[in-house]
C-alpha positions as CSV (number, residue, x, y, z in Angstrom):
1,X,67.9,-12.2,18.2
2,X,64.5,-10.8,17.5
3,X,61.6,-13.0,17.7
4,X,59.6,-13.4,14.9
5,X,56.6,-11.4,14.8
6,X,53.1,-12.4,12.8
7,X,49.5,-10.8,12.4
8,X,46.6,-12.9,13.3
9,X,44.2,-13.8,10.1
10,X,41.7,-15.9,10.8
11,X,41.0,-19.4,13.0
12,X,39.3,-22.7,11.7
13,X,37.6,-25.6,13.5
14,X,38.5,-29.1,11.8
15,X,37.1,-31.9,13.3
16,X,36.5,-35.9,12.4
17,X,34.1,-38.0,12.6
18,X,33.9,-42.0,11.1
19,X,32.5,-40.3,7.9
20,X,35.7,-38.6,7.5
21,X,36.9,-34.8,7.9
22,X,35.2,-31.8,8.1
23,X,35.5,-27.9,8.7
24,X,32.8,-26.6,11.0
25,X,33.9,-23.3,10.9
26,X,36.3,-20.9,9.6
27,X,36.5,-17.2,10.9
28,X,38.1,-14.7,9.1
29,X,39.0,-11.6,11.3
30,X,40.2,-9.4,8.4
31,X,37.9,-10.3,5.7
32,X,39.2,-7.3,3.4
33,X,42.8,-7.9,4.3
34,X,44.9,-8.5,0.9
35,X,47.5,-10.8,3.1
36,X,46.7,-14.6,3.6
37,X,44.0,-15.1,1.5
38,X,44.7,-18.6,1.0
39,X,42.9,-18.7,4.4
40,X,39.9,-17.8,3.0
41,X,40.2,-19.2,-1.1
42,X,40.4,-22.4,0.1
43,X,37.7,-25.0,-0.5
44,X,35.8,-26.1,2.5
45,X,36.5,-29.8,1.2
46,X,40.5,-29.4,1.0
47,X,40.6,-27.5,4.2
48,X,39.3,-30.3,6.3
49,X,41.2,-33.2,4.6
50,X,44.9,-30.7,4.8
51,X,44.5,-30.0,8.4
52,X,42.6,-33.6,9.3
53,X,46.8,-34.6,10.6
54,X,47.8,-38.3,10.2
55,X,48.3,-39.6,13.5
56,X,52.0,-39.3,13.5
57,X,51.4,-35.5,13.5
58,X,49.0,-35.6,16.5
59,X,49.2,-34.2,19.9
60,X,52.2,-32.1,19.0
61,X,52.3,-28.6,17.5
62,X,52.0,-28.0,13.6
63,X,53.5,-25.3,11.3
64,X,52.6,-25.5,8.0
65,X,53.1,-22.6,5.6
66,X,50.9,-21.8,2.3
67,X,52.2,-19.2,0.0
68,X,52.3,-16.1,2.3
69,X,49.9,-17.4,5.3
70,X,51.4,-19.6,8.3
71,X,49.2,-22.1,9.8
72,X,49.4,-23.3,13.5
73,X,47.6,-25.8,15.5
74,X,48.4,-28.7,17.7
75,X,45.9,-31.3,16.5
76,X,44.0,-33.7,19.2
77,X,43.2,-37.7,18.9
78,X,40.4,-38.9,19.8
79,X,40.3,-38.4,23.9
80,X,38.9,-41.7,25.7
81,X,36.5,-41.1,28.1
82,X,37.5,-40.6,32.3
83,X,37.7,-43.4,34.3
84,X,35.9,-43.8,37.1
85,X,38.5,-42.8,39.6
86,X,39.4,-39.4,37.8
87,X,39.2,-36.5,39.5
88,X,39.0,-33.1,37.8
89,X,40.5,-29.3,38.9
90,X,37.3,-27.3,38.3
91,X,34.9,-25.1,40.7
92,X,34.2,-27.9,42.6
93,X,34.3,-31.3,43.0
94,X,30.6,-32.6,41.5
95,X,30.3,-34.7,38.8
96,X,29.3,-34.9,35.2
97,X,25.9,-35.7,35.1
98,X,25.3,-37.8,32.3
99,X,22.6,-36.1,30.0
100,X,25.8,-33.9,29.2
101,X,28.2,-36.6,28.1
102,X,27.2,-36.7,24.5
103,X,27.2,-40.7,23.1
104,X,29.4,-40.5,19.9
105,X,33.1,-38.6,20.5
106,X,35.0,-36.8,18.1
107,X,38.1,-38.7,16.7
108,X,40.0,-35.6,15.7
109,X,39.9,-31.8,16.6
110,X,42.0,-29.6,15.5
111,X,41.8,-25.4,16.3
112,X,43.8,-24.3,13.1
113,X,45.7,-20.7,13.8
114,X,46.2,-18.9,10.2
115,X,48.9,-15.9,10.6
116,X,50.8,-13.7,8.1
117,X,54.5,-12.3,8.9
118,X,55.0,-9.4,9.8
119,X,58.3,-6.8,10.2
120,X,59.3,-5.3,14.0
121,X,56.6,-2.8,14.4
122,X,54.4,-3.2,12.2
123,X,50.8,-3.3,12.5
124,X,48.0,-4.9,10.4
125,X,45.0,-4.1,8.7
126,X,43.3,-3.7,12.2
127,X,46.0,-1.5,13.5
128,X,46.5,-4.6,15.8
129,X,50.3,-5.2,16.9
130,X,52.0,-8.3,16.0
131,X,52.4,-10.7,18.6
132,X,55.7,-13.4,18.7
133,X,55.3,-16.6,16.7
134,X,56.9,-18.3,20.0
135,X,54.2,-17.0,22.0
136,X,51.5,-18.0,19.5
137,X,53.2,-21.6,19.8
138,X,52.6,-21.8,23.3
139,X,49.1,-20.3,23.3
140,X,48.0,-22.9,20.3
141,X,49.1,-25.9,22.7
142,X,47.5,-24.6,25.8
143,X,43.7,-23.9,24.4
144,X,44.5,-27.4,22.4
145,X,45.5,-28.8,26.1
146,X,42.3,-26.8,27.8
147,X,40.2,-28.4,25.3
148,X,41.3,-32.4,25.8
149,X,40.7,-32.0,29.1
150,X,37.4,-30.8,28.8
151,X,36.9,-33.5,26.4
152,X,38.3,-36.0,28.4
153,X,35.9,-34.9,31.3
154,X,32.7,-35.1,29.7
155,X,33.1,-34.6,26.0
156,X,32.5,-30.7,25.8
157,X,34.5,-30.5,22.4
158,X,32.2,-33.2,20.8
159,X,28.9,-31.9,22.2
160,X,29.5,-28.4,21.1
161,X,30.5,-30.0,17.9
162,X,27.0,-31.2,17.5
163,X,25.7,-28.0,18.4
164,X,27.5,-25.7,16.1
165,X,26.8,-28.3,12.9
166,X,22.6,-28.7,14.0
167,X,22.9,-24.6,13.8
168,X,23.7,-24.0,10.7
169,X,23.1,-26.8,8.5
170,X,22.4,-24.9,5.1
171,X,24.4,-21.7,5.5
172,X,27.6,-20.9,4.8
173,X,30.6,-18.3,5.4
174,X,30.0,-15.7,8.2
175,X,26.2,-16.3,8.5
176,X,27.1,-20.0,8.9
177,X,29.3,-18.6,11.9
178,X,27.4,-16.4,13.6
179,X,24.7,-19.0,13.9
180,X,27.5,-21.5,15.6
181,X,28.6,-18.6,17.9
182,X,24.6,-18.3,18.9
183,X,24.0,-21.7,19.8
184,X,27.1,-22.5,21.2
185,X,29.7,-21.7,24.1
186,X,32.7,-23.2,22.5
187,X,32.2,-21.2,19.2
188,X,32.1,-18.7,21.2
189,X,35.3,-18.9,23.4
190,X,37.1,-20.0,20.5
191,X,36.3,-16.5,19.0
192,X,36.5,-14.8,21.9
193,X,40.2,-16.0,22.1
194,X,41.2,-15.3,18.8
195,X,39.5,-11.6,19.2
196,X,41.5,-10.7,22.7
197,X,44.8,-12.3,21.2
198,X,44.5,-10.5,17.5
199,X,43.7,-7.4,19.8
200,X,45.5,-7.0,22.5
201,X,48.2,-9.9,22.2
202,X,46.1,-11.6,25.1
203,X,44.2,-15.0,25.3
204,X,41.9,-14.6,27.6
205,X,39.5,-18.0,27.2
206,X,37.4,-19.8,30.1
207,X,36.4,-23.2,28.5
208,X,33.5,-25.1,29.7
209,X,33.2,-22.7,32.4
210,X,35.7,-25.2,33.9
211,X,39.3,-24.5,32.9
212,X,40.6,-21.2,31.7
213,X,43.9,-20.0,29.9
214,X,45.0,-16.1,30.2
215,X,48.0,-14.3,28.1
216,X,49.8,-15.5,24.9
217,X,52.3,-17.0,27.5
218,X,49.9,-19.6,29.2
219,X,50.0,-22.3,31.9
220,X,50.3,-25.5,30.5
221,X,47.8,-28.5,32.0
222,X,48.7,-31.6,31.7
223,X,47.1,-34.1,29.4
224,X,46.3,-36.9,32.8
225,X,43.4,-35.8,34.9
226,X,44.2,-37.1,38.2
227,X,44.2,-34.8,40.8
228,X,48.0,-35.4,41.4
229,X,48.8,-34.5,38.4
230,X,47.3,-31.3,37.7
231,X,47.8,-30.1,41.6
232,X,50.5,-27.6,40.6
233,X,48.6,-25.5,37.8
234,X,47.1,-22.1,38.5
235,X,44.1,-21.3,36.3
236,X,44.0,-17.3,35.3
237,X,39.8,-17.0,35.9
238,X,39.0,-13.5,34.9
């Protein structure tokens, strides 16, 4: 049986503080494309509070289809900070200083794939293949996985958070995002992973300069951060 193919639309960035859910971003890679639009016809507002999971949803991949577009993610709790004792797969072995662990954490982030179907063969608006909904599946929880650990480390998700909202605090759309993508790393890798995968059916992400994910069939890291139990992964650095 044939897998089932789909064209990559667009990727959005919900996350939560205690004032409730928000969209920081949302990039559309086929702005004139006629399939999917709900991706982009959505209010900013109803976007955030639809993807904002309840917590029986969380840590666990999502599929939730709206009219003709698909949307995947694998939405993250809030990640508690690393004990003292944790020991983290990187470059090396220094640690976090702490002028980088930002004081207030996110308690939800969620990186929100939006595809359309697509038939064997066919390619979209881009002339980009379509790439396997099972592999999409596995790429969605390993940049979600990539990301908690980062988080867990030293808060990277919630940092660049901050960084992306102070940038563009009274724009909106794709000025709103290339402001983000300017002032900070993760906006960048984010995009950077949508691009290679909408292109070449590749994720090629290094998050953090720290962890890194390669293909649309990734390695998987595990959520704990001992060194035991992360041993056995190989990161793809390229």
């Amino acid at each position: 049986m044939e897998a089932r193919g789909v064209h990559l639309r667009g990727l959005g960035f919900v996350v939560q503080h205690d004032e409730g859910p928000r969209l920081v971003f949302r990039y559309d890679k086929t702005p004139d494309s006629a399939d999917g639009t709900i991706f982009t016809s959505m209010a900013d507002a109803d976007f955030a509070k639809l993807f904002c999971a309840k917590k029986s949803l969380r840590d666990g991949l999502v599929e939730l289809q709206l009219e003709d577009a698909l949307f995947v993610s694998c939405p993250t709790s809030e990640v508690p900070p690393a004990d003292a004792g944790d020991v983290f797969w990187g470059d090396d072995d220094e640690a976090v200083a702490d002028e980088c662990v930002p004081e207030r954490r996110l308690k939800f982030f969620d990186v929100v794939w939006a595809v359309t179907g697509a038939a064997p063969g066919a390619r979209d608006d881009a002339g980009a293949a379509a790439v396997s909904l099972e592999s999409l599946a596995a790429a969605v929880r390993d940049v979600a996985a990539a990301l908690r650990h980062e988080e867990r480390r030293c808060g990277y998700v919630s940092a660049q958070c901050a960084l992306m909202l102070a940038a563009a605090p009274d724009r909106t759309g794709a000025d709103a995002f290339a402001a983000m993508v300017d002032a900070s790393s993760l906006a960048r890798e984010l995009r950077d992973a949508f691009d290679g995968a909408a292109a070449d059916r590749r994720v090629r992400a290094r998050f953090n300069r720290w962890v890194a994910v390669c293909g649309l069939s990734l390695i998987h890291i595990s959520e704990p951060t001992r060194q035991e139990a992360i041993s056995y992964a190989v990161f793809c650095l390229k």
